[in-house]
C-alpha positions as CSV (number, residue, x, y, z in Angstrom):
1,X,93.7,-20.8,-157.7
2,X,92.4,-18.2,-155.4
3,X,93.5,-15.1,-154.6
4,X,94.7,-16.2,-151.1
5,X,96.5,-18.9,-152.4
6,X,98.2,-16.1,-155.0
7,X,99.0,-13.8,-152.6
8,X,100.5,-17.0,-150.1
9,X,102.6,-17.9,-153.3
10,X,104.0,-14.5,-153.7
11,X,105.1,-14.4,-150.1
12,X,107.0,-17.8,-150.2
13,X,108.7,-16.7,-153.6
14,X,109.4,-13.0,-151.9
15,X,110.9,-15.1,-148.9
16,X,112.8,-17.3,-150.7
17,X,114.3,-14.4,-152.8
18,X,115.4,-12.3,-149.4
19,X,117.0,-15.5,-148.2
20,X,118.6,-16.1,-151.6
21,X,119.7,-12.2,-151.3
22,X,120.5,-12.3,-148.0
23,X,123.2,-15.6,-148.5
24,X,124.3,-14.1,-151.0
25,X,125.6,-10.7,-149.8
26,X,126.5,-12.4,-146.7
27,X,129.7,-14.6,-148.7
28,X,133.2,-13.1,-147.6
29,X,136.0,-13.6,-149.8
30,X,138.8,-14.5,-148.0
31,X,141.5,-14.4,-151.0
32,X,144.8,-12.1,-150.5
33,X,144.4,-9.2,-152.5
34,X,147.6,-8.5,-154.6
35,X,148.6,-4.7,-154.9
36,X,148.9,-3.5,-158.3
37,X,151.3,0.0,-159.0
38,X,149.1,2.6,-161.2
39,X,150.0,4.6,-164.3
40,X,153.6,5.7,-164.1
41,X,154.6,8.7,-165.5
42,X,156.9,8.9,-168.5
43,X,160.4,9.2,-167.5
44,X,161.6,12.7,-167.4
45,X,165.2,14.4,-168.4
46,X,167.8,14.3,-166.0
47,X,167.9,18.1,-165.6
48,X,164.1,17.4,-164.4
49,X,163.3,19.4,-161.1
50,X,162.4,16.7,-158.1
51,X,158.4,16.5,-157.2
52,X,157.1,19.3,-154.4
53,X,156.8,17.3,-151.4
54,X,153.2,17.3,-149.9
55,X,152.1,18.8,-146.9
56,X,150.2,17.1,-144.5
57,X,146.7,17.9,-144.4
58,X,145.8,21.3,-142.3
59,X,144.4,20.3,-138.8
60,X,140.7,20.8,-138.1
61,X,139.8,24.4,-136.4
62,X,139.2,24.8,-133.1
63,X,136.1,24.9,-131.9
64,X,135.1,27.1,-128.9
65,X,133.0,25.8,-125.9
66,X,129.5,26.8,-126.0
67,X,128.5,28.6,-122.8
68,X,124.9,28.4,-122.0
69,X,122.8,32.0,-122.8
70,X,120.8,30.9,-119.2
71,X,120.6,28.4,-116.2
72,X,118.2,27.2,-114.4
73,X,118.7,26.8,-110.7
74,X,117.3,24.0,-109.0
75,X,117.5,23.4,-105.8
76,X,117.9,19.2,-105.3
77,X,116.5,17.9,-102.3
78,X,116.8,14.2,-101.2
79,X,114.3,11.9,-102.6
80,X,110.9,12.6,-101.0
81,X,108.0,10.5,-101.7
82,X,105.0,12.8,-102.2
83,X,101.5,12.6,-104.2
84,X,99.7,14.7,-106.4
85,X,96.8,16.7,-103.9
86,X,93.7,14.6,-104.3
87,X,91.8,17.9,-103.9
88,X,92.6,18.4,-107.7
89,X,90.7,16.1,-110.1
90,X,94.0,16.4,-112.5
91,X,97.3,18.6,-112.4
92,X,99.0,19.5,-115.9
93,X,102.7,18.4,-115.7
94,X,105.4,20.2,-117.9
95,X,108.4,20.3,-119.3
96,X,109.9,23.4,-117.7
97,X,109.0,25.4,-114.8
98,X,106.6,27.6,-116.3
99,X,103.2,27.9,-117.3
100,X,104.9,29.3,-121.6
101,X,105.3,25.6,-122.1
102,X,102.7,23.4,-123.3
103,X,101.7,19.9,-120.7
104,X,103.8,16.8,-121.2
105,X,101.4,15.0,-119.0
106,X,98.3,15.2,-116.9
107,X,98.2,13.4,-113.3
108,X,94.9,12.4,-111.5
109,X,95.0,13.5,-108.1
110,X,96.1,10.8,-105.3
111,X,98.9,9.8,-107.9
112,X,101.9,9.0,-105.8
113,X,105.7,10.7,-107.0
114,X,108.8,11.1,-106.0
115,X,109.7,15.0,-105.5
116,X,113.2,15.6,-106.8
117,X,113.5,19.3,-106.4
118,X,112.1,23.0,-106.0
119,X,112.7,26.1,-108.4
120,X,110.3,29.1,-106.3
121,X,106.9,27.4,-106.7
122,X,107.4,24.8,-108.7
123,X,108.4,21.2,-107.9
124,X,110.0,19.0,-109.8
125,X,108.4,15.2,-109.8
126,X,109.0,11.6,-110.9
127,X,106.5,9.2,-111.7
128,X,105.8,6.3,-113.2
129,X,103.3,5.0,-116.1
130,X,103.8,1.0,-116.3
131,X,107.9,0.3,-116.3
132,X,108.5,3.9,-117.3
133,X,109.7,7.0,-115.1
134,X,109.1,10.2,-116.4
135,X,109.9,13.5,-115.1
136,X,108.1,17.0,-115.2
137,X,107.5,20.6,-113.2
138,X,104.1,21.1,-111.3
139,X,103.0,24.3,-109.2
140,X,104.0,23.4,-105.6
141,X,100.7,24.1,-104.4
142,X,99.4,20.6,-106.1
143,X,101.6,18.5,-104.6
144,X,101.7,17.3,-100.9
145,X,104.7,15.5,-99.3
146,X,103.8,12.1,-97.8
147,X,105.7,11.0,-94.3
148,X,106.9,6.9,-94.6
């Protein structure tokens, strides 16, 4: 026996097992489960003082709404199909207006996106990469707005 037919006999038995495993933990019993009473305790004297009743357990503490330490105004414009200037070989795209945050993506110029909104110079795009959108800042200067 080789060591391909080994390793094939490993994985049929390591298949078999998971199936095995997998029928196994997937039985239900369906049997009514009778209630049993626990330990009771002895019998005390008559002069015995009743049992402290139990309180119900203390409600969770409130929890105060966060308010956010800053905002971010953007200003949303209707959907305006642009493109990325082709008089830039490639444009950084990031995940804030500012240049303190590191690319997310880098465009090709001629890249065609969907402008969704303007904080001071920056613009906020749309594009897509196969099926995907994403979304990111770029300085307004690299981006032109494209007339239908």
């Amino acid at each position: 026996m080789n060591q391909h037919q080994t390793a094939m006999g490993i994985a049929r038995m390591a298949f078999l097992l998971s199936l095995s495993l997998t029928a196994a933990c997937a039985t239900v019993n369906t049997a009514p489960v009778e209630e049993k009473a626990g330990p009771q305790a002895p019998e005390a004297g008559m002069g015995a003082e009743p049992p402290a009743p139990v309180s119900a357990p203390a409600a969770p503490p409130a929890v105060a709404p966060v308010t956010p330490q800053a905002s971010v105004t953007v200003t949303t414009i209707p959907l305006v199909p642009g493109k990325i200037t082709p008089r830039q070989k490639y444009v950084n795209v990031r995940p804030e207006p500012s240049t303190g945050k590191k690319p997310v993506a880098v465009l090709s110029g001629g890249k065609y996106v969907e402008v969704l909104g303007r904080e001071g110079t920056w613009v906020k795009i749309r594009w897509t990469r196969g099926k995907k959108a994403h979304e990111g800042w770029v300085a307004g200067k690299f981006v032109d707005t494209v007339t239908p």
